[in-house]
N, C-alpha and C positions, 0 to 999 in steps of 0.2 A: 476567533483566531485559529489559526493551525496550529493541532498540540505538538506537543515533539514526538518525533521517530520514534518507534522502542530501539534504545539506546541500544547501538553495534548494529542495528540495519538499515540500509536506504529504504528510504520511505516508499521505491515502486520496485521492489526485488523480493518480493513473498512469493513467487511461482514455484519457488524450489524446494518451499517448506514440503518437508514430511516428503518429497519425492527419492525414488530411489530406484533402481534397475532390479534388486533384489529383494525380497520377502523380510520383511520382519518377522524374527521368530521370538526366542527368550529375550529381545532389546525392545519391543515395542509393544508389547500386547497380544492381543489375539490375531492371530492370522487368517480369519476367517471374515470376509470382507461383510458388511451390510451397513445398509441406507440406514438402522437406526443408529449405529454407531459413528457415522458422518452426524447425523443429527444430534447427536448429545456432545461429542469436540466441535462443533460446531457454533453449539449455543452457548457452551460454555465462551468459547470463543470472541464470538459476535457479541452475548449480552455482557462479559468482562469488559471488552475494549469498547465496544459503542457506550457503556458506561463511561467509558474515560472519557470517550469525545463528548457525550453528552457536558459533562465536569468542566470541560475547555470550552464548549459552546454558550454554556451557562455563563459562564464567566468572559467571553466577549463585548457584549453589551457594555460591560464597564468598561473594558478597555478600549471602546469607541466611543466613551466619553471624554477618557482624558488622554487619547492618545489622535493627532490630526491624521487626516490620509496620508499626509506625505510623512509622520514618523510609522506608523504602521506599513508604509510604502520600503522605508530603509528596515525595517522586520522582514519583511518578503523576502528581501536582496541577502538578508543576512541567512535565513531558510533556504534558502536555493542555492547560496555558495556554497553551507555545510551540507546538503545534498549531493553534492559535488564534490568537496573533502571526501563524505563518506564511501566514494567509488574511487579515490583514491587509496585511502587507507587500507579498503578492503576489498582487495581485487578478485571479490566473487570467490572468495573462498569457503563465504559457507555451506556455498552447492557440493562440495566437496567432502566437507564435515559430514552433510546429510549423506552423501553416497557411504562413504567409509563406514561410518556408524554401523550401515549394514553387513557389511565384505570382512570387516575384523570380527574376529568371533574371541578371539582369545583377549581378554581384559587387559594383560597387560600388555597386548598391541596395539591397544584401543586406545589406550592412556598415551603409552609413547605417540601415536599421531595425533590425539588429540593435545598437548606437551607441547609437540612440535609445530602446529602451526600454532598455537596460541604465545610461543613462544620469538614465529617469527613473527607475528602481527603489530606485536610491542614493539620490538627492534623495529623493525619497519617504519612503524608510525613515529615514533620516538625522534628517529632520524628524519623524516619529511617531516614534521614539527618544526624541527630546530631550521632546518633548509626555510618552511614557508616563512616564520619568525624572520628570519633573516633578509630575505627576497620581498617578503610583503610589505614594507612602507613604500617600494620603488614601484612595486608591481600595481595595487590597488588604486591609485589616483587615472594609472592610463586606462583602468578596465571602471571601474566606478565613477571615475571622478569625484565630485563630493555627498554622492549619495550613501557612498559607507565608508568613509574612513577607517583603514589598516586601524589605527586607535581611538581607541579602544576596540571596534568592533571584528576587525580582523582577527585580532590575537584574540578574541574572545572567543571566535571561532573554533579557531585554529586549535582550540586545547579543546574544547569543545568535542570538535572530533578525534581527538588521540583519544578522549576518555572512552568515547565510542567503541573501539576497537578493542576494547576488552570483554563485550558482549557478543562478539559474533559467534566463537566458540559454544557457549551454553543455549541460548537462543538456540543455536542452530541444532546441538544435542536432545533438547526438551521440543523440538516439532519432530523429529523423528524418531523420537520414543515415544509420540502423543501422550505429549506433558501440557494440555491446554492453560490447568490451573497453575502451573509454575510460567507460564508465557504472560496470564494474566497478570498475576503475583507483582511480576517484574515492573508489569507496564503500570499498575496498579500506584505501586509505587514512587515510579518516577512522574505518572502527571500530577499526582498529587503533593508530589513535593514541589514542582515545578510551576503550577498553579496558586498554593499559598505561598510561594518568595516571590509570583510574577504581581499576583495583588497585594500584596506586600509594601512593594517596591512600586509600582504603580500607581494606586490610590490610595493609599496610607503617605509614604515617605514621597511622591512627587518625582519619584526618579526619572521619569519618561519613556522613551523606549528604552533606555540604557538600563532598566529594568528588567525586560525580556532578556536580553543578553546574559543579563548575569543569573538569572532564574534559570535559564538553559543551563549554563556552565553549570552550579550550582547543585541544580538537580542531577545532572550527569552524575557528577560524582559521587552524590549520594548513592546510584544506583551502580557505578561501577562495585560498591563495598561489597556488593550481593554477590556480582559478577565474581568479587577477586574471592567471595569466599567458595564457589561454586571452583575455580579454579584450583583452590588448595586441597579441596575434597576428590577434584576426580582428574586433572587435568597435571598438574604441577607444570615446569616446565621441561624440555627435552630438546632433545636434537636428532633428527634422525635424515640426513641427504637426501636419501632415496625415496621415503615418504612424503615428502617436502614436494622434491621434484615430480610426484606423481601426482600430489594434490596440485599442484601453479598449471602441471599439462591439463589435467582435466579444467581447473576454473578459469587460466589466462581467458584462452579462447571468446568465455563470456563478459570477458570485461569492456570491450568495444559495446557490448550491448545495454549494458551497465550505465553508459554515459550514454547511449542513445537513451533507455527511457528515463532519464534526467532531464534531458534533453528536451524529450518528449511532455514531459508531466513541468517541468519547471523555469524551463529557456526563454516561456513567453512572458515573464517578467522580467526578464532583463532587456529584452525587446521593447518592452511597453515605456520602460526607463528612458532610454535613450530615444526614440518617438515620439512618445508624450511627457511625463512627468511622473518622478516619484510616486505624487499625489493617487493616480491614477493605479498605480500598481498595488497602493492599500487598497483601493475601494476594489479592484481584481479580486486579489488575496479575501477578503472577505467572503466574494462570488464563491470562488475556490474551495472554502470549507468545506461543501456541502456535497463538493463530486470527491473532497476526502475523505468527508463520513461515507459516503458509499462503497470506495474503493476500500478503506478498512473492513465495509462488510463483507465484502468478492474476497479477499486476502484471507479473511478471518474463514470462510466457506470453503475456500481452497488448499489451507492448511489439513483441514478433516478429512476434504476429499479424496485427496491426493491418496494419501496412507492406503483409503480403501482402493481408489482406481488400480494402483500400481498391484495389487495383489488380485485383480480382478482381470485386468485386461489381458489379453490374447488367449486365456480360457474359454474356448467357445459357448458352453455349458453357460456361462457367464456373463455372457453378452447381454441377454433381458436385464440384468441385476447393471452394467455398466450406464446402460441407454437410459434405464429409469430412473439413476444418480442423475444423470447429466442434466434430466427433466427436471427433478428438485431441486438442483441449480440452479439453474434458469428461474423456478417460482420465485426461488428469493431476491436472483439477481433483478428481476425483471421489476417485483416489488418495492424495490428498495428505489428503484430508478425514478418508478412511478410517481412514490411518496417524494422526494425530490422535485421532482419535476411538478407537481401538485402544491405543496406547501413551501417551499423554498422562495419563492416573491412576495409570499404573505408575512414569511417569518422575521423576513429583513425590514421588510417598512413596520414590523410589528415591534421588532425586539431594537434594533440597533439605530443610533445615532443617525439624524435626516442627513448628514453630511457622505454617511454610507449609502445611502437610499439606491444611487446610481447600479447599487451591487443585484438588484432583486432580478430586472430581466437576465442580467448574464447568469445568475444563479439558476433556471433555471436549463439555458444552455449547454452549461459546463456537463450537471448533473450525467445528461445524458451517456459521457463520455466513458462512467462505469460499466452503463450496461455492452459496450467493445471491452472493455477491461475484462469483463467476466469471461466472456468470448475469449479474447485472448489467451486468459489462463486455462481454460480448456483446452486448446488446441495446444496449447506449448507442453502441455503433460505428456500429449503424445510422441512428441519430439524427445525430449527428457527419457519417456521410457524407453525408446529405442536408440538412444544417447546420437540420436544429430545434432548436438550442440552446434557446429560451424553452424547450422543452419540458421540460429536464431539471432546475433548478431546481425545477417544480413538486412530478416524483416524488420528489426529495430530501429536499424540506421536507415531505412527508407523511411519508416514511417517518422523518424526523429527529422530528417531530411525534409519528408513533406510540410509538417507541421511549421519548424521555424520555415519555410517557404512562403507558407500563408500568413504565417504571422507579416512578415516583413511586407506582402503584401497588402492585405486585408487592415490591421491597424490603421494608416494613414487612409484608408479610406471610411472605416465603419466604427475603429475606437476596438474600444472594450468588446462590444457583440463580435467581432472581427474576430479578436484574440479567442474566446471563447468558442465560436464554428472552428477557428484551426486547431484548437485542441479534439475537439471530437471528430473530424476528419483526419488528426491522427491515428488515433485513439481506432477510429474503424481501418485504418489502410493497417494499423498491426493484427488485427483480430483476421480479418481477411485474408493476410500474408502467413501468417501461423495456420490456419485452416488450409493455405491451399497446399502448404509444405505436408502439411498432417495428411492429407489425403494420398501421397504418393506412399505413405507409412501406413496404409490403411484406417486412417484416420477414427474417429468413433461411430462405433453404435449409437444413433439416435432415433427417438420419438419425433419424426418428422410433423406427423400432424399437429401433434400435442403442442411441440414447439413452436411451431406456426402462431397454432390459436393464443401460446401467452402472450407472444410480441405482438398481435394483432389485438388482445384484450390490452395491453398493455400502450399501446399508438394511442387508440380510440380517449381511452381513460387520460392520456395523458394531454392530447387535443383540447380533451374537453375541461382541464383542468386549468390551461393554460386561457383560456376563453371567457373562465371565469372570473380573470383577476380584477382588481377595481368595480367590478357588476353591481356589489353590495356595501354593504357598511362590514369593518373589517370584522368585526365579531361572527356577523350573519356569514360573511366570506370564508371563516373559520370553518364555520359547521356546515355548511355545503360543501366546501372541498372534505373535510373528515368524512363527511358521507359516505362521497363519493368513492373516496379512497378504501372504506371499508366494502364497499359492494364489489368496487376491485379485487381487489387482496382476496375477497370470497369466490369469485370467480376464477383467479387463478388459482387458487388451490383445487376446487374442483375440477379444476381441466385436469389436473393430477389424478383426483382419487375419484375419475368417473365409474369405472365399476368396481365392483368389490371385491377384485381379485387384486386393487391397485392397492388397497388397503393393507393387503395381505403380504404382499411384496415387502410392504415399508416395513410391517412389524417382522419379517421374517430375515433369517441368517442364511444367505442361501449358499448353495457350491459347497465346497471344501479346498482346504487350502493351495496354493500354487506349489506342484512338485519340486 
């Protein structure tokens, strides 16, 4: 199943972590950029939260036993709508939080705007709560019909994401003062609370899906307690017009983009609803896990990056040290895709419920669609450090555009595989559309050959991965793809540290800091 969001963020709005126009000095660490220090927020990063998916993954399998396609189907719809609350409630404000962080240098400036949005995001939300409460028994029947009923599952929601809204504040503080193990911490928390009330309620008490529901709700609020006490130690509440007004001008702007990649990552199961069936949108959402475990890794890579990129770019001096991040990017993004795309149809006929079975080719599909995602978040840094924001909404909304496009096309002809190519031909017209904006910005330093050779080791491996499926007995199928996949992974990193001066690089702090 897809675990929850770390509570107060939409689940495709992590480009902004840790990014900022200006240097971190005494708020963030060391201001001296290097590849090992992207490499250790990093892992901390990647190996905390892939532990959590891993924790939610583990625990799927049971609930594709007692839960049919079509309740797991009305899970998806309830996942995608609070995806949707969540870019309500929080209109890209914590792109904001990350810029100021930087720009306030005096504490108690920092407090008063930090006070003050955290102050308006409650009101806010508090009031479009009580508005959707109100509006939602009328609204949900013409947009759902009977696939989610406002009751229980609406207002489930719906509070669901106010609690939300108390995390975007600190979240947003702890990536830009690369705080990985307090981002951990948080998420640490809430899946595991959210995990043992969802098996709980599920295969102990028979709940059904209405289960998951109330384990969301549940868990949220266990981890807003953290939230509110982060908020009484640094935040309190405040008022201030002016700061207010200067944070909504900076993040409005991105909120059109906000519901493009919603749009983008989550619109094609409601498609698939109304097309096909419920039923069909669990056995999706299963496919789906596996390009979210990926895109958790990109998110989790680009939290680390970022801090260094932003401190590194437009230093000529510095340019070797930018191109050769971008490369270790890519290793991993490319990696993660591979492994995906390699093990992903094995794991499903392996681990889950024959009623899921249908999920295993599109899983390997979807996967794909992180490695544009990583792309993406590369190029949109560029954008960010040079603050074109108008910019990025547009590529959003084209690619959000495309996508439900093919969706509505593609479905009534090919199903589920249909849905899954519209997602990754999203997924590239954004990575594409941010690259070619980045280049009028001088876009980045890259290792073009280098680059070349991962995606090209990584095609080949991934072909021949997919070639392999059914060939063998599933045990024997196991160990030949693990193989292969390790001669992979070996090879990409060598494309990295071919000579020994690459080595050098990684272990070394290079430049000095940005004037």
């Amino acid at each position: 199943m897809q675990p929850p969001a770390p509570i107060g963020e939409h689940p495709v709005s992590r480009e902004w972590e840790g990014s900022s126009a200006q240097p971190p000095s005494a708020h963030g660490g060391a201001s001296v950029p290097s590849i090992a220090r992207i490499g250790r927020n990093a892992s901390i990063l990647v190996v905390g939260e892939f532990g959590l998916q891993a924790l939610s993954f583990l625990a799927t399998p049971l609930f594709t036993v007692y839960l049919a396609p079509g309740e797991y189907g009305r899970w998806a719809l309830g996942s995608m709508l609070l995806g949707a609350l969540a870019c309500l409630y929080n209109p890209a404000l914590h792109g904001a939080v990350t810029r100021y962080y930087f720009i306030l240098d005096e504490p108690s400036e920092r407090r008063r705007f930090l006070g003050t949005i955290q102050t308006f995001l409650v009101v806010w939300g508090l009031g479009l709560s009580i508005v959707l409460m109100l509006a939602g028994p009328w609204l949900a029947p013409h947009v759902f019909g009977e696939d989610l009923p406002f009751w229980p599952y609406g207002a489930l929601i719906v509070w669901t994401g106010f609690l939300g809204v108390l995390g975007v504040v600190p979240r947003a503080v702890w990536a830009a003062a690369e705080m990985p193990k307090a981002l951990v911490a948080v998420g640490a928390l809430g899946t595991t609370a959210y995990l043992g009330l969802a098996v709980s309620l599920v295969a102990v008490a028979g709940a059904g899906v209405d289960g998951l529901f109330w384990a969301r709700l549940a868990s949220s609020g266990i981890v807003s307690l953290a939230f509110l006490a982060f908020a009484r130690r640094h935040t309190g509440l405040a008022w201030d017009r002016g700061m207010l007004r200067d944070a909504l001008t900076f993040s409005l702007p991105l909120f059109p983009h906000l519901l493009a990649l919603w749009a983008l990552a989550l619109s094609d199961r409601f498609i698939l609803s109304r097309m096909l069936d419920v039923g069909s949108v669990g056995v999706y959402m299963l496919g789906y896990v596996f390009l979210d475990a990926a895109n958790l890794v990109t998110g989790a890579l680009n939290g680390a990056w970022v801090p260094q990129f932003t401190r590194a770019h437009g230093v000529p001096s510095l340019a070797p040290f930018v191109a050769r991040s971008v490369t270790w990017f890519m290793v991993a993004v490319v990696g993660v895709v591979l492994a995906g795309v390699v093990l992903s149809p094995t794991i499903v006929r392996l681990l889950f419920d024959e009623r899921y079975h249908a999920a295993a080719p599109i899983s390997a599909i979807l996967v794909v669609g992180a490695l544009f995602q990583g792309l993406y978040l590369l190029g949109v840094a560029v954008l960010f450090f040079h603050r074109r924001n108008a910019a990025v909404p547009v590529v959003t909304t084209a690619a959000a555009l495309v996508n439900v496009g093919l969706n509505v096309w593609w479905i009534p002809k090919w199903g589920l595989p249909g849905a899954a190519w519209a997602t990754v031909v999203g997924y590239s017209v954004l990575a594409a559309g941010v690259w070619a904006v980045a280049r009028r910005f001088g876009g980045l330093p890259v290792e073009r050959g280098r680059v070349a050779a991962l995606l090209t080791v990584g095609t080949l491996a991934g072909s021949m991965g997919t070639e392999l499926d059914g060939t063998y007995g599933t045990w024997t199928e196991v160990a030949v793809k693990v193989a292969l996949l390790s001669l992979s992974i070996s090879l990409l990193v060598a494309t990295a540290l071919w000579r020994r001066q690459d080595r050098a690089i990684v272990r070394a702090t290079p430049g000095q800091p940005r004037p």
